[in-house]
Backbone bond lengths (Angstrom), bond angles and torsions (degrees), N, CA, C in turn:
res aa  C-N    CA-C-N  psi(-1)  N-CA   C-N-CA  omega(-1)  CA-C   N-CA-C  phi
1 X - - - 1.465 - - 1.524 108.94 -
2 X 1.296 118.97 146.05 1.240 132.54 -140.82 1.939 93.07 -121.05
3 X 1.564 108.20 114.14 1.965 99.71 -173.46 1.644 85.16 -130.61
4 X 1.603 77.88 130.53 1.924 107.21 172.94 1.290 108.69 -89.64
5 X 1.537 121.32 145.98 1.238 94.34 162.53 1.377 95.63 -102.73
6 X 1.587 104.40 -170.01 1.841 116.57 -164.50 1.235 81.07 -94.58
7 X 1.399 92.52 138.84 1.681 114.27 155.13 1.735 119.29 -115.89
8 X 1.348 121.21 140.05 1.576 134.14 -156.94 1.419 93.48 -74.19
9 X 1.329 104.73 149.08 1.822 104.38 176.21 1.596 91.92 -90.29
10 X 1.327 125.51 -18.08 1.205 110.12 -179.19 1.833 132.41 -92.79
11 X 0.830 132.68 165.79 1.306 123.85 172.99 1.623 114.61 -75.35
12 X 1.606 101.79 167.81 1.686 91.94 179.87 1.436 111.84 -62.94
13 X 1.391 117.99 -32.49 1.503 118.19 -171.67 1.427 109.53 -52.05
14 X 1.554 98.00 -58.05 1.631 89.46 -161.73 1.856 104.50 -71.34
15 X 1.217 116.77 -13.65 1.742 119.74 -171.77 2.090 86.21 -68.83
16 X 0.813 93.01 -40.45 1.735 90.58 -170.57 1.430 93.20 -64.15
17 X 1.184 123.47 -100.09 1.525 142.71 159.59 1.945 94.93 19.24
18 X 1.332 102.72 -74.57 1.387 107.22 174.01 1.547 127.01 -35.00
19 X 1.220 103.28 -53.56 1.721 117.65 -158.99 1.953 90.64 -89.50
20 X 1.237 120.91 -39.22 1.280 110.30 -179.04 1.354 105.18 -62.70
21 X 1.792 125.51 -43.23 1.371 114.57 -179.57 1.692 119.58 -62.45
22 X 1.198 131.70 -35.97 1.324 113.59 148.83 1.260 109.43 -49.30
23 X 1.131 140.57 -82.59 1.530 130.84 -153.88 1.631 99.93 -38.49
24 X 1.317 123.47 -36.59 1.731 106.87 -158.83 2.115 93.93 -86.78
25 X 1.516 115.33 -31.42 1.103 122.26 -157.99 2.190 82.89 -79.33
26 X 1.137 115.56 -58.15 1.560 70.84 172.29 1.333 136.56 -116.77
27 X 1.720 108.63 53.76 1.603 96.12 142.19 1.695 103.54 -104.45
28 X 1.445 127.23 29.73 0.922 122.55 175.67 1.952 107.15 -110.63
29 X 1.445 95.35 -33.70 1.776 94.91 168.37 1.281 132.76 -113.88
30 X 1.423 97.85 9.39 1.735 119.93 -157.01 1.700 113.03 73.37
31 X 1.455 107.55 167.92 1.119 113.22 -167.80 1.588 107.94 -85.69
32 X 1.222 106.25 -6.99 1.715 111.71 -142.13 1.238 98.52 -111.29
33 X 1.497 106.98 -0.17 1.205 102.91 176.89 1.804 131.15 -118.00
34 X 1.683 83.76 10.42 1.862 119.48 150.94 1.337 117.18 -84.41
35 X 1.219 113.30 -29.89 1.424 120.11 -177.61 1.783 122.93 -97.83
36 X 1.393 89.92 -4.93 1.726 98.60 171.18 2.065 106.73 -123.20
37 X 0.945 89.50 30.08 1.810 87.43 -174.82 1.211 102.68 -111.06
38 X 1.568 125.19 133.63 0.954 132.52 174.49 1.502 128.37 -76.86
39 X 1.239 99.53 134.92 1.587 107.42 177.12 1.417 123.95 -74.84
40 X 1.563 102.45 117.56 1.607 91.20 -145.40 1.960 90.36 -108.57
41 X 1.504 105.33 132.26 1.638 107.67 178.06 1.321 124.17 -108.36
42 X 1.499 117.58 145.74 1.844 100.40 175.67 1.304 105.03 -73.39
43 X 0.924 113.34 88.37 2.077 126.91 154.86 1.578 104.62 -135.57
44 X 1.394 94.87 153.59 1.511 115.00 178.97 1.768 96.54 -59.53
45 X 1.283 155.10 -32.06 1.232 125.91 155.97 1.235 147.05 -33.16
46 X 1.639 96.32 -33.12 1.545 113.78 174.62 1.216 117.76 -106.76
47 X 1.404 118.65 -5.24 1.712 117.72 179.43 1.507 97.60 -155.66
48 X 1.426 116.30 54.59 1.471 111.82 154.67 1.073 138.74 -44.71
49 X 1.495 121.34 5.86 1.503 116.61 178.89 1.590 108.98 -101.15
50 X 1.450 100.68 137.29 1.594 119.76 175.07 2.125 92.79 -44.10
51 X 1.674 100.79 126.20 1.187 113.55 175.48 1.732 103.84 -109.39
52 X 2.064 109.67 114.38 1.441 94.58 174.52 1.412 96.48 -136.42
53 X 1.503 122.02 59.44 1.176 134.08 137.71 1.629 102.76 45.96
54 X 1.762 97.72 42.61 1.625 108.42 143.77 0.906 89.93 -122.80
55 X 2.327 99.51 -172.76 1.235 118.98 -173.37 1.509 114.06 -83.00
56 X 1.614 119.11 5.34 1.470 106.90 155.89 1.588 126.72 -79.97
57 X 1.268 103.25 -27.62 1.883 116.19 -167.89 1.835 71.01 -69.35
58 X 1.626 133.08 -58.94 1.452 120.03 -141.46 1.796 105.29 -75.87
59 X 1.685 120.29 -14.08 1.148 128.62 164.38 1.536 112.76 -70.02
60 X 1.304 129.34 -29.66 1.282 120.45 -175.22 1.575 93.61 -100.44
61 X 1.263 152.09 -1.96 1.769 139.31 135.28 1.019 127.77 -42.77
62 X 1.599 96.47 -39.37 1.394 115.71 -174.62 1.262 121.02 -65.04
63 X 1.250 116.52 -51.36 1.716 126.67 168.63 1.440 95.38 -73.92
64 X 1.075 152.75 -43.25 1.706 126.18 -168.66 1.423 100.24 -68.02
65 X 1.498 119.35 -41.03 1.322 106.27 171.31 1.795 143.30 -48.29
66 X 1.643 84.92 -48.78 1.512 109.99 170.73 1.669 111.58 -44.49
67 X 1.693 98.36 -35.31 1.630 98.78 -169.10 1.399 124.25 -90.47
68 X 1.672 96.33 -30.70 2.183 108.75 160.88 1.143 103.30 -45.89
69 X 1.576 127.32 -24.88 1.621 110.46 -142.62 1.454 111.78 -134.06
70 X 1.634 89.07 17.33 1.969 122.16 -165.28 1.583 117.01 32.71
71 X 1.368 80.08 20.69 2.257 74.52 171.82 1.892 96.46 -74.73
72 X 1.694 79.99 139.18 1.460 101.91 168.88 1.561 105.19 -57.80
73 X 1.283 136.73 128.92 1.692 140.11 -172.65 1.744 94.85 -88.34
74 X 1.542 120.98 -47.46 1.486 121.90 161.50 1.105 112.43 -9.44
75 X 1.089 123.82 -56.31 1.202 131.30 -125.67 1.344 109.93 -107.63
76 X 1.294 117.26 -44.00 1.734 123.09 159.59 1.156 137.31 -115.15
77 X 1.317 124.16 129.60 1.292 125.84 -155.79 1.568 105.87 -97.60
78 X 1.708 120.74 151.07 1.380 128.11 -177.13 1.322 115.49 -121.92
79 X 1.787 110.38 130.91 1.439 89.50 174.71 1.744 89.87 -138.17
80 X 1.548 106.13 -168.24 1.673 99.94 -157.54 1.887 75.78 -135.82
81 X 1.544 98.67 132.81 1.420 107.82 -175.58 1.529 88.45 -110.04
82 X 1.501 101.74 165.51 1.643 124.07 -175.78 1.766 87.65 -91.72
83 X 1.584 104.03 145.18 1.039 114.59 167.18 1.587 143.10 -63.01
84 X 1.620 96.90 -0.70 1.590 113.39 171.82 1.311 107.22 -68.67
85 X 0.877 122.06 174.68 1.928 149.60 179.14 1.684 95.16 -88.01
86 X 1.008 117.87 -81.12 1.218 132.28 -125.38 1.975 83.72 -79.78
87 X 1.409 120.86 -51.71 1.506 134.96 -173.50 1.676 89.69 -62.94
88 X 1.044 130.97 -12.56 1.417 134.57 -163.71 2.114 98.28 -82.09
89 X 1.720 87.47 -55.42 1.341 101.63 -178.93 1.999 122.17 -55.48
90 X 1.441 80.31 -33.00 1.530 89.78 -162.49 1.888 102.84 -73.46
91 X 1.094 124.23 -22.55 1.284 150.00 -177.08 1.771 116.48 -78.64
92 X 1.166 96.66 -65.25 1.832 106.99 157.30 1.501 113.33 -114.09
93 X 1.740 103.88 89.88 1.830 100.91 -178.83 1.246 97.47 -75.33
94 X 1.669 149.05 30.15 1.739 147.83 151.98 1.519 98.10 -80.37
95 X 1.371 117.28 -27.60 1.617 110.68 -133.24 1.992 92.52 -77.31
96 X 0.933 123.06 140.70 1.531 124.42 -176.31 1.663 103.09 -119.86
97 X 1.306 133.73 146.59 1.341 129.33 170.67 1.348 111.31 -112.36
98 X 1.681 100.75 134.64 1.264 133.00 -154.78 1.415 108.37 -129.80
99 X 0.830 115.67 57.51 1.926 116.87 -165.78 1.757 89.25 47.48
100 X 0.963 133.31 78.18 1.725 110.27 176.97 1.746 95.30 -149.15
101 X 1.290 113.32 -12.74 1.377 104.21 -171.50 1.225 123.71 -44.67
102 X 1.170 128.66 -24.79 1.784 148.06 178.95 1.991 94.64 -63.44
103 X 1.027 129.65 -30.64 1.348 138.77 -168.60 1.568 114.97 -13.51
104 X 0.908 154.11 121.59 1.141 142.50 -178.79 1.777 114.88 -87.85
105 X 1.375 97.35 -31.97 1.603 91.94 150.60 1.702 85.51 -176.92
106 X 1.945 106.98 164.37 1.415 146.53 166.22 1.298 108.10 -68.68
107 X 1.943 100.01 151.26 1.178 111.87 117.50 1.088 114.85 -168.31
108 X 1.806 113.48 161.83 1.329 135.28 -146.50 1.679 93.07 -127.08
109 X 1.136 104.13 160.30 1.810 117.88 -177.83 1.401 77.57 -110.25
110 X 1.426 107.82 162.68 1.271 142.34 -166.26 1.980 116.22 -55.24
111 X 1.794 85.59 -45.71 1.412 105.16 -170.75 1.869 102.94 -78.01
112 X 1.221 117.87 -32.67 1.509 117.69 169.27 1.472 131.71 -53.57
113 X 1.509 111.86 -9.91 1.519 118.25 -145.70 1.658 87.75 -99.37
114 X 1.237 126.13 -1.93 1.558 135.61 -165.40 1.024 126.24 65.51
115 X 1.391 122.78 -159.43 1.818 121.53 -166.12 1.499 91.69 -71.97
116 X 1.131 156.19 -45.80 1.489 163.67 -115.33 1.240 132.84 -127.72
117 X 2.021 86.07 -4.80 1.611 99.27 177.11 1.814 97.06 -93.22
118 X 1.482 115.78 162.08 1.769 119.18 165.77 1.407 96.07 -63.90
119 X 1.765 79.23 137.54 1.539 102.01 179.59 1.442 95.89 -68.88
120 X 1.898 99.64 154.62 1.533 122.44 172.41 1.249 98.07 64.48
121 X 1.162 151.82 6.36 1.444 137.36 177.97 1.454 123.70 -96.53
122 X 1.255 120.53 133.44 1.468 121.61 -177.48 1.644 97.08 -87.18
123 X 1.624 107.90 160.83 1.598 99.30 175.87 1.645 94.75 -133.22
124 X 1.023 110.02 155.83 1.586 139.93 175.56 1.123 121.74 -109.41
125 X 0.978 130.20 92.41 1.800 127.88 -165.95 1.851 100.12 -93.41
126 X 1.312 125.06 149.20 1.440 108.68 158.00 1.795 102.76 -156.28
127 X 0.963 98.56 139.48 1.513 115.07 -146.90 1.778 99.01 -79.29
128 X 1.221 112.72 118.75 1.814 125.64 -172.01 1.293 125.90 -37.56
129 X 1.591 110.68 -23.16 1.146 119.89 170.41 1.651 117.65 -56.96
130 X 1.330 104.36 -22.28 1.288 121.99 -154.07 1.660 102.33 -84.15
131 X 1.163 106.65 -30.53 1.765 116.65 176.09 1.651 109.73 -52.60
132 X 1.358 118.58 -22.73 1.548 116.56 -169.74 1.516 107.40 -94.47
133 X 1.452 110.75 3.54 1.752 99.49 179.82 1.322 88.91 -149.28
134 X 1.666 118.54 89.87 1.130 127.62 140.74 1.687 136.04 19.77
135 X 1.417 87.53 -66.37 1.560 119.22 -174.86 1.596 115.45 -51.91
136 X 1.632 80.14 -63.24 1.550 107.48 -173.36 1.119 116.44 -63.48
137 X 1.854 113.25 -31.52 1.350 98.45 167.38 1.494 150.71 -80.89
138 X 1.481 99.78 -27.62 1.256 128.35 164.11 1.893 101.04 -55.56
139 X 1.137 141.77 -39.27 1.044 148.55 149.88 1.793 115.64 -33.48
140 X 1.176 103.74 -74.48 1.163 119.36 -171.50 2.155 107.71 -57.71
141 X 1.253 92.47 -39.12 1.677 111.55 -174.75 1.730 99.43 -58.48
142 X 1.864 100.15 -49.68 1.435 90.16 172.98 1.703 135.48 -81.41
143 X 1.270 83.34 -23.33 1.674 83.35 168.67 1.748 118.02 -53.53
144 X 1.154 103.59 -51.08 1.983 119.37 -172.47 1.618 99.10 -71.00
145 X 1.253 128.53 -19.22 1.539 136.07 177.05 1.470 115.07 -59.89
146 X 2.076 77.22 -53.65 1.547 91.38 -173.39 1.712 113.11 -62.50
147 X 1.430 122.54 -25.93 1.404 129.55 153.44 1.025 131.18 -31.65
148 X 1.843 97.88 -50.68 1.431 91.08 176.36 1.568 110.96 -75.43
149 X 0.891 118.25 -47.36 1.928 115.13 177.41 1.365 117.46 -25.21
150 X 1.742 88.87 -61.94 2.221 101.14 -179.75 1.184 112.42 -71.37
151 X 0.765 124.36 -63.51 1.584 134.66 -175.69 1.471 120.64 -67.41
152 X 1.687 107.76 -65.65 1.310 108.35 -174.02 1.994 120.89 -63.50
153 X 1.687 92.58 -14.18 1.450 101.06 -178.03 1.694 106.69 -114.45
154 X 1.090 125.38 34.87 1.510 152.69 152.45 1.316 98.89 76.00
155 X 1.775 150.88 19.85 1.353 134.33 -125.62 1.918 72.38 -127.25
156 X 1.301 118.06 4.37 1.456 101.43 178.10 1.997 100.63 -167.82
157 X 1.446 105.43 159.49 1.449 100.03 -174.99 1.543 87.20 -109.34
158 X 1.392 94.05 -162.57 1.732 117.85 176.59 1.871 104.89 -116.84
159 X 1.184 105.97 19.38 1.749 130.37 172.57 1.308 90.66 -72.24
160 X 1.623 117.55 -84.82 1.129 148.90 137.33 1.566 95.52 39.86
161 X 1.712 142.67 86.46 1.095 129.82 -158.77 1.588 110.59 -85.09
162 X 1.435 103.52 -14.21 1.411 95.15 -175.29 2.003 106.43 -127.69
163 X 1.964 101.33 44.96 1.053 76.70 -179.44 1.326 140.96 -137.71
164 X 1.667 87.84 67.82 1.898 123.17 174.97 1.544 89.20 -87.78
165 X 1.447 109.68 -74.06 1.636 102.77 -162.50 1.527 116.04 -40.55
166 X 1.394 106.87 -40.06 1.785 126.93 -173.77 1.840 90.08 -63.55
167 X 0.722 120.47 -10.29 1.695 113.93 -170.98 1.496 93.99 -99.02
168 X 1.884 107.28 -46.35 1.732 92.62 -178.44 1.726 125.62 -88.25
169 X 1.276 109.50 4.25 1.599 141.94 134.73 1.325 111.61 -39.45
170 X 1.335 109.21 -46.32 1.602 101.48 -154.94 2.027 101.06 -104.05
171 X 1.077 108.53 18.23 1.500 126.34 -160.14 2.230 69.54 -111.55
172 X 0.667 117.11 -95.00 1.582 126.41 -158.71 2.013 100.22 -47.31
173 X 1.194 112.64 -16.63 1.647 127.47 -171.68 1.608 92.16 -80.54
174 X 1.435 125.76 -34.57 1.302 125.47 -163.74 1.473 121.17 -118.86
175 X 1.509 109.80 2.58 1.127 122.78 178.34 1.714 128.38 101.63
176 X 1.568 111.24 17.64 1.238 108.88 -161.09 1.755 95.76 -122.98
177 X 1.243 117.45 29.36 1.738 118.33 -150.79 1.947 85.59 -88.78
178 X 1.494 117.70 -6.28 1.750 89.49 -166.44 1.913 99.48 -83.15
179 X 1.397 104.21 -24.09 1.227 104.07 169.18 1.598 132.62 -88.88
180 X 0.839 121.20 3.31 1.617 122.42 163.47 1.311 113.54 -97.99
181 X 1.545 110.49 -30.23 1.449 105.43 -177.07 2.110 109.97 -97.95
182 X 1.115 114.39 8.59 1.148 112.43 -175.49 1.892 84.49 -98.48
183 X 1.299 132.69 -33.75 1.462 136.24 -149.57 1.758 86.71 -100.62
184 X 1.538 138.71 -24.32 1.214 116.46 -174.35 1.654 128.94 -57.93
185 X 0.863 90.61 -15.96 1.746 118.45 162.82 1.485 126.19 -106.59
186 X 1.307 156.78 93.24 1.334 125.30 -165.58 1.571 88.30 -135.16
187 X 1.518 124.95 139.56 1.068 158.89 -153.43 1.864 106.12 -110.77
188 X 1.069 122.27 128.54 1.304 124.39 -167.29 1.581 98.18 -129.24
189 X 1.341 135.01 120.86 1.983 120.02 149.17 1.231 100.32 -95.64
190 X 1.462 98.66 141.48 1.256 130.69 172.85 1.359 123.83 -122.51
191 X 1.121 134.75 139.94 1.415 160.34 -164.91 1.232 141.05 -135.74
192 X 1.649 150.62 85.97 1.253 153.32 -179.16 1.055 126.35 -117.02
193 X 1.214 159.69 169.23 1.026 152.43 174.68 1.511 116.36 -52.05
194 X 0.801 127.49 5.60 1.651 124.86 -169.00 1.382 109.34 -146.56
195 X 1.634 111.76 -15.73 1.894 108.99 -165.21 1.733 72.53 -146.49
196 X 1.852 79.10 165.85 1.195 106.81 163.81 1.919 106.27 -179.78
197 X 1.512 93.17 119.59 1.420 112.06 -172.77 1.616 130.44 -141.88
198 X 1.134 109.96 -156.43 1.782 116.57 171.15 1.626 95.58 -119.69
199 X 1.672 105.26 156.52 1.621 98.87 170.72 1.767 82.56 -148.82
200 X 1.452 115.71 155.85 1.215 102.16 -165.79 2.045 89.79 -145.72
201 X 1.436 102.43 140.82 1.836 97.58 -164.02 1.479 73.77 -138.04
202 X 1.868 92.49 136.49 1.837 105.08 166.43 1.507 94.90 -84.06
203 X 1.359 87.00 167.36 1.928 107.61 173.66 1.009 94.53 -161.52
204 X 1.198 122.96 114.60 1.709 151.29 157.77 1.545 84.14 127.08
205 X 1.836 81.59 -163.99 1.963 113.19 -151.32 1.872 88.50 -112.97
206 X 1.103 131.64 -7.58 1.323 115.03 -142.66 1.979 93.48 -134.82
207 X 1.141 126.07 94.35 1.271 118.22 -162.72 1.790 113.30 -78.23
208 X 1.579 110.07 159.27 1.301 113.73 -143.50 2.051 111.16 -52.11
209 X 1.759 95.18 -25.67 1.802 92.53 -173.85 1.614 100.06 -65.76
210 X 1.494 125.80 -52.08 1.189 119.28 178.23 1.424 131.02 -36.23
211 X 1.532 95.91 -56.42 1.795 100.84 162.07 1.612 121.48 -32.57
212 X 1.721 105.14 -65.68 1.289 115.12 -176.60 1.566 101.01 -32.77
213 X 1.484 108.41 -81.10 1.237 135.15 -179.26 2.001 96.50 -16.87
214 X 1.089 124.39 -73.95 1.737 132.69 -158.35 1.565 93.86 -57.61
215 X 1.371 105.12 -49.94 1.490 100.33 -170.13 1.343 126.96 -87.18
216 X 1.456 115.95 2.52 1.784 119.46 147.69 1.437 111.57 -79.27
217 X 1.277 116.01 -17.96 1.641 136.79 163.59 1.801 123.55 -45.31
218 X 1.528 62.19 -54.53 2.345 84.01 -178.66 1.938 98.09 -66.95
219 X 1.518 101.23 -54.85 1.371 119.12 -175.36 1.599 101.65 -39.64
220 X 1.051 110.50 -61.34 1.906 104.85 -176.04 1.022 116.34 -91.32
221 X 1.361 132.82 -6.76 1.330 138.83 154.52 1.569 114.71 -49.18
222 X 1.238 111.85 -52.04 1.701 131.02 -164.39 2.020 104.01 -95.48
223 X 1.522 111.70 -8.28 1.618 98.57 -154.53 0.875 133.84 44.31
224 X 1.609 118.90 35.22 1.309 134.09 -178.29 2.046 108.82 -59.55
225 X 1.455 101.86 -179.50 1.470 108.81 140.11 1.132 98.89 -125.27
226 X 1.395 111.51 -174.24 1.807 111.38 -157.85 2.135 87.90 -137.00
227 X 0.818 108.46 44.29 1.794 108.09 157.83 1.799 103.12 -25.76
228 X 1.496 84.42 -82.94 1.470 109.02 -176.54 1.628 103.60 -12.84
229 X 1.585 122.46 -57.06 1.170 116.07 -141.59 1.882 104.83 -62.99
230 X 1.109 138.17 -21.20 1.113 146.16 159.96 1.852 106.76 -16.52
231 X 1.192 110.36 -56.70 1.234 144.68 172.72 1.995 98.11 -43.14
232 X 0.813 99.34 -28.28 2.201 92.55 -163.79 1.898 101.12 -85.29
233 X 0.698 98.61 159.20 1.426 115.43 160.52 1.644 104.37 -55.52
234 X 1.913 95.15 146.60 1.454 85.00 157.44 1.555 158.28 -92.13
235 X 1.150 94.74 -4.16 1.942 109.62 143.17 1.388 111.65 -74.67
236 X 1.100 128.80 -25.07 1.651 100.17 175.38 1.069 117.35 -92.18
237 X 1.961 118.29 -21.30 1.372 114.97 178.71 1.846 112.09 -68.09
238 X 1.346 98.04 -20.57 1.614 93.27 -165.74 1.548 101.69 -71.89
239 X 1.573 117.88 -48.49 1.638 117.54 176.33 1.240 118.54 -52.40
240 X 1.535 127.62 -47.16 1.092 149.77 147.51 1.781 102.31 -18.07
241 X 1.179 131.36 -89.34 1.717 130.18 169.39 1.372 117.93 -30.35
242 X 1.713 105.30 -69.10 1.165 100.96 165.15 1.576 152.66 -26.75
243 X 1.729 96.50 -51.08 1.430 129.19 172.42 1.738 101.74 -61.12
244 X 0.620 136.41 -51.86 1.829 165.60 158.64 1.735 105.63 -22.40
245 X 1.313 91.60 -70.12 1.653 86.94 -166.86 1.343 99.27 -78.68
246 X 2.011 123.51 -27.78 1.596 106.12 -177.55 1.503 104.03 -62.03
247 X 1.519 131.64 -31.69 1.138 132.72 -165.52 1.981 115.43 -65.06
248 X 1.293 103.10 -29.83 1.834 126.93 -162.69 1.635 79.27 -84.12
249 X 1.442 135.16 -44.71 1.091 138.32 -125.16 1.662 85.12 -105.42
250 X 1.680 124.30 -58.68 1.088 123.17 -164.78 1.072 112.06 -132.12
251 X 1.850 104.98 78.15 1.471 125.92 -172.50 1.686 108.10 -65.19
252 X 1.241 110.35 -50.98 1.837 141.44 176.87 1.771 98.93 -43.25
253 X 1.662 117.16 -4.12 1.528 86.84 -159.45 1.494 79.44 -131.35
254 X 1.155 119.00 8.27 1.994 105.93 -171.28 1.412 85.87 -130.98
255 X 1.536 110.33 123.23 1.408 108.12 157.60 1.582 130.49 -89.97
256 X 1.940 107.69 107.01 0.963 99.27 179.93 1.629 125.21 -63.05
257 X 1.562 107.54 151.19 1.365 122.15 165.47 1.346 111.83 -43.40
258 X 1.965 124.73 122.58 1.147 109.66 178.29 2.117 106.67 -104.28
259 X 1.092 107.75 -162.37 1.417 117.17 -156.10 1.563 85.37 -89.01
260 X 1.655 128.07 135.11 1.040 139.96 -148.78 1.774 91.52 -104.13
261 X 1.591 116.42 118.17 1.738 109.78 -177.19 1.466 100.02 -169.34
């Protein structure tokens, strides 16, 4: 009988890259607070509310999210911008374009929002398109959350050269990794009278093998079992396994994150 060993879908860079961003994410939130966060799934257990892809179904995501991920909801306010440019501007007169117009959603610290925004309030923008795929939004909700945590709670700047991906890092650190990493890829069919195809748009910083990779990460980090993973896409579930058994296989070569004291 013929034994392989596992090989990483990822490269050494990003396996490093990976394991250092836990190490910095918890002496920046504590450790204990990767290890007590719930793993949150798309099933009616975790999002029992009737979803009808307005901005009330995306206000009540919004607070279940806020609460997986213990952001105070008080505290930041959400609104859903039209996918134009220009209606974009008129809405946040701070907002400046930076190659970013594609954005899937904002966010602004309190003091950016101008004289006219509520005082002390952080804002969350997430772009309307985003109401028609569930997935993506709950994704997207946690990514800009995770903003508010790093950013809006001073524990990180926007200096910080790498720290979008560290935000979609910090989505799988807190329990929200089946939805950012199932949406880093998202797959569209399309149909017209003349064509008919696939069209496929990233969303996030952190592409789908990496994901896999963090979240067999979380898995032996926590001594989890991985039920959940049923739940991933099937490119991410396969890296995801993969990532898994190289990890069971070559404990001696990844230094786990230890308990922050």
């Amino acid at each position: 009988m013929l034994f392989f060993t596992p090989k990483l879908p990822v490269s050494e860079e990003q396996r490093q890259w990976v394991n250092d961003g836990f190490r910095r994410l918890e002496k920046l939130l504590g450790r204990e607070r990767m290890l007590r966060a719930k793993i949150v799934e798309p099933t009616a257990g975790d999002f029992p509310d009737p979803y009808s892809k307005d901005r009330e179904a995306a206000e009540r995501l919004f607070s279940r999210v806020c609460a997986y991920m213990s952001v105070d909801r008080s505290a930041v306010d959400m609104e859903i911008f039209p996918d134009e440019t220009e209606e974009l501007r008129e809405l946040l007169p701070s907002w400046r374009s930076k190659g970013e117009s594609g954005a899937a959603g904002m966010y602004l610290h309190a003091h950016e929002r101008g004289p006219d925004g509520p005082g002390g309030h952080m804002l969350v923008a997430i772009r309307s398109s985003m109401l028609r795929d569930p997935m993506a939004l709950v994704a997207t909700i946690a990514h800009e959350l995770g903003h508010v945590i790093l950013l809006g709670g001073g524990r990180l700047t926007t200096d910080v050269g790498d720290h979008e991906p560290l935000t979609d890092l910090l989505t799988v650190f807190l329990g929200m990794g089946i939805f950012t990493a199932n949406s880093a890829a998202r797959f569209r069919k399309f149909q017209d009278e003349r064509r008919i195809g696939w069209s496929v748009k990233r969303l996030g910083y952190l592409p789908e093998r990496v994901f896999g990779y963090a979240l067999a990460k979380f898995v032996v980090e926590r001594g989890d079992g991985a039920r959940w993973a049923r739940h991933l896409s099937p490119n991410v579930r396969a890296d995801f396994k993969q990532s898994l058994r190289w990890l069971k296989k070559n404990p001696e070569y990844v230094p786990m994150a230890k308990p922050i004291g």
